[in-house]
N, C-alpha and C positions, 0 to 999 in steps of 0.2 A: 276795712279789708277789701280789696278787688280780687279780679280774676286778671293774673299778669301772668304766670306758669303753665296755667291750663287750658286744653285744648278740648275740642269736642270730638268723640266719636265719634262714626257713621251712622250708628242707631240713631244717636241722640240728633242728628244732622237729619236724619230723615224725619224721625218724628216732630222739629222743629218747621221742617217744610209742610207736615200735612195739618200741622197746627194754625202755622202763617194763611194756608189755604181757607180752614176753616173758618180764621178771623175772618179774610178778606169778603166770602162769602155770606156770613150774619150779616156784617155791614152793608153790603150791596142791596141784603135782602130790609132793612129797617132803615132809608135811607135819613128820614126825618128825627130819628134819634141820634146819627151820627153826625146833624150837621146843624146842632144847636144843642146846648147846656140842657143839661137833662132833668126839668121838669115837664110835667105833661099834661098835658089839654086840660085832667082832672083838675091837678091840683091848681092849674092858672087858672081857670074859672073859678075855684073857691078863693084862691088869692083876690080877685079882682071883686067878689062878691062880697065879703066877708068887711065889718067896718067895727071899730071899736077894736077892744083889748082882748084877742082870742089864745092866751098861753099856753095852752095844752096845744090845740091845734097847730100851733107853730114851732112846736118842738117838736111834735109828728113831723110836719113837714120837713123840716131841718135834716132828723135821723132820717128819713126812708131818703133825702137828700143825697146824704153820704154813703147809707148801705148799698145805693142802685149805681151811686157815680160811678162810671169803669174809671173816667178820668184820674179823677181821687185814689180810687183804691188800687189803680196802677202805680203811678206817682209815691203813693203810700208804702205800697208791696216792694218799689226799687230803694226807699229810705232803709229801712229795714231788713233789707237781703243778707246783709256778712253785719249786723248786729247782735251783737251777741249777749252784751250786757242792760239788764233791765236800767240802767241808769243812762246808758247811751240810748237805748230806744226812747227815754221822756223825756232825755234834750231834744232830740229831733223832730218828733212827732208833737213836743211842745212848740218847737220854733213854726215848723209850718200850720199848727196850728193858729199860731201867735198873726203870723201873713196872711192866712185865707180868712180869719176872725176881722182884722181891721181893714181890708180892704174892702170885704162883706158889707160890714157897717159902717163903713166912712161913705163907701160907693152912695150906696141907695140915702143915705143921711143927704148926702150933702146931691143928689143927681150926677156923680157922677157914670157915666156912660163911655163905654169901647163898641165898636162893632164884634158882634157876637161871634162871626167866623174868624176875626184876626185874633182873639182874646183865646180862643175854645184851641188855635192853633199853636197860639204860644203855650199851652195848658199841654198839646201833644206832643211840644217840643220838649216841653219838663220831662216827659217821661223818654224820649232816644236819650234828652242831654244826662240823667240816671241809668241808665241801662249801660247807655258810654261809658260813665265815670265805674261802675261795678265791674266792668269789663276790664278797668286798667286801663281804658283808649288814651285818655290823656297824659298819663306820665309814660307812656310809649311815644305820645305825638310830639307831647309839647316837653316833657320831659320834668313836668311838676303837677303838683295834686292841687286843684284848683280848693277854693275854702268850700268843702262840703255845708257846713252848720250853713253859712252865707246861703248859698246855691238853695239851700232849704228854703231859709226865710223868706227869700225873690222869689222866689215859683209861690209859694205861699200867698205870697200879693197879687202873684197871677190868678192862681184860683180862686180865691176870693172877690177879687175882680170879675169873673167870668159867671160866676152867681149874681155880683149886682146888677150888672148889666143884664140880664133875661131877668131879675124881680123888676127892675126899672121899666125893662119892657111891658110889663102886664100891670102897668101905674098900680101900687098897692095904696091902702086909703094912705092920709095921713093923721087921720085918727088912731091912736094908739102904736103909731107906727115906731118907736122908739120900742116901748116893751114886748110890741110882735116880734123883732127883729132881734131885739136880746134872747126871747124864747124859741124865733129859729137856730141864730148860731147854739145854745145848751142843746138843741137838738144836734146839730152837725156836728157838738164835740160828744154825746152820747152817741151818734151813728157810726162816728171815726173809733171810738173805742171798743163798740162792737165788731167792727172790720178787723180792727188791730189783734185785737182776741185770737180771731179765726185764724190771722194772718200768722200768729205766733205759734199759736198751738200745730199747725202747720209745717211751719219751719222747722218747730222744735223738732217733730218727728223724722225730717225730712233730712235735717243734719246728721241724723244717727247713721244714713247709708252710705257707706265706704265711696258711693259712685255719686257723693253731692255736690262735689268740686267740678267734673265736668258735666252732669246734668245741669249747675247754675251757670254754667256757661250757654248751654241751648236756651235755659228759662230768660236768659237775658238778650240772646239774641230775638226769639220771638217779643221780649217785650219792647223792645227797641223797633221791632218791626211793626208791633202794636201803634207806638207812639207813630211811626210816618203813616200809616195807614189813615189814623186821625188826623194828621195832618194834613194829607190830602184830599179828604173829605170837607175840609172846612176850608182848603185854599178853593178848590172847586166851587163851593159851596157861595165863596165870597163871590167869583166872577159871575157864578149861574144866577144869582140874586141881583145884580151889580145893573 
């Protein structure tokens, strides 16, 4: 389901303005988290330190992964917006599962590497190219509904990608480095499922208001506005490095 009928009010228009500010403002204010994949100084020093087979500790890592991602749990929050059925939310959430799991561990397996502001960019772009598609943008544009499940799975790859590349960064051993990396992704999918929780329980409540249809219209515009904000963080990010 999109939003192709409904329109935003002026409240809902202004409250999305002083939201978009807000964003724009955290970001400005924590510029080193907005312009690299989001592990932190902590956990890369235990990454780098840490040798042999540490399971626990890498399912930690994993879930506080996903519960801190904004990336992730934006991306995640636009799959999920107009789902309504518990059966359609574990197709979806399984497929880009399925994408950020193999790209995760094929990445860092085999060395594969992206540069981290082009990757972190396309990860930002995931979330306008979801906020679009809930919006109705493309069967207004283009006049067809592009394959939402597909669109999952690819973004999937991106994310997952955009982890290997910052663990590849912080060279992890390769001691034990096969079962580290199975018990970070159990973590990422314990971390995505605790997201999903909030996310649901959430929604649930939030569909009962007569005024859900055009408030998801503001929510979708701020989150689209979200997505270019990261994206421009990390285009910058690319040339100020460069």
């Amino acid at each position: 389901m999109t939003l192709t009928s409904w329109g935003p009010d002026r409240q809902g228009l202004l409250q999305a303005a002083l939201l978009f500010g807000l964003i724009l403002t955290t970001l400005a204010m924590c510029p080193s988290q907005a312009l690299a994949h989001n592990v932190t100084e902590g956990d890369a020093g235990y990454i780098q330190e840490i040798w042999g087979v540490n399971i626990i500790p890498f399912i930690y890592l994993g879930a506080k992964h996903m519960v801190t991602g904004y990336d992730h749990i934006l991306f995640l929050l636009g799959v999920v917006f107009f789902l309504y059925k518990m059966k359609d939310v574990g197709i979806y959430v399984s497929l880009f599962a399925l994408g950020h799991s193999t790209t995760m561990l094929l990445g860092v397996w085999f060395g594969w590497g992206i540069n981290a502001y082009i990757i972190d960019a396309i990860i930002g772009l995931s979330v306008v190219y979801k906020a679009l598609d809930n919006l109705g943008a493309y069967q207004r544009w283009f006049g067809f509904q592009p394959n939402t499940k597909a669109a999952t799975l690819i973004f999937g790859f991106f994310h997952g990608t955009g982890l290997a590349t910052k663990i590849l960064d912080y060279e992890i051993a390769s001691e034990g480095l096969l079962a580290n990396l199975l018990a970070f992704n159990v973590g990422v999918e314990i971390g995505q499922l605790l997201a999903l929780g909030v996310i649901l329980i959430v929604m649930g409540y939030w569909r009962k208001s007569p005024n859900f249809f055009r408030q998801a219209y503001t929510a979708n515009v701020v989150m689209m506005s979200m997505g270019f904000i990261l994206m421009g963080y990390q285009i910058t990010g690319y040339f100020v490095a460069a």
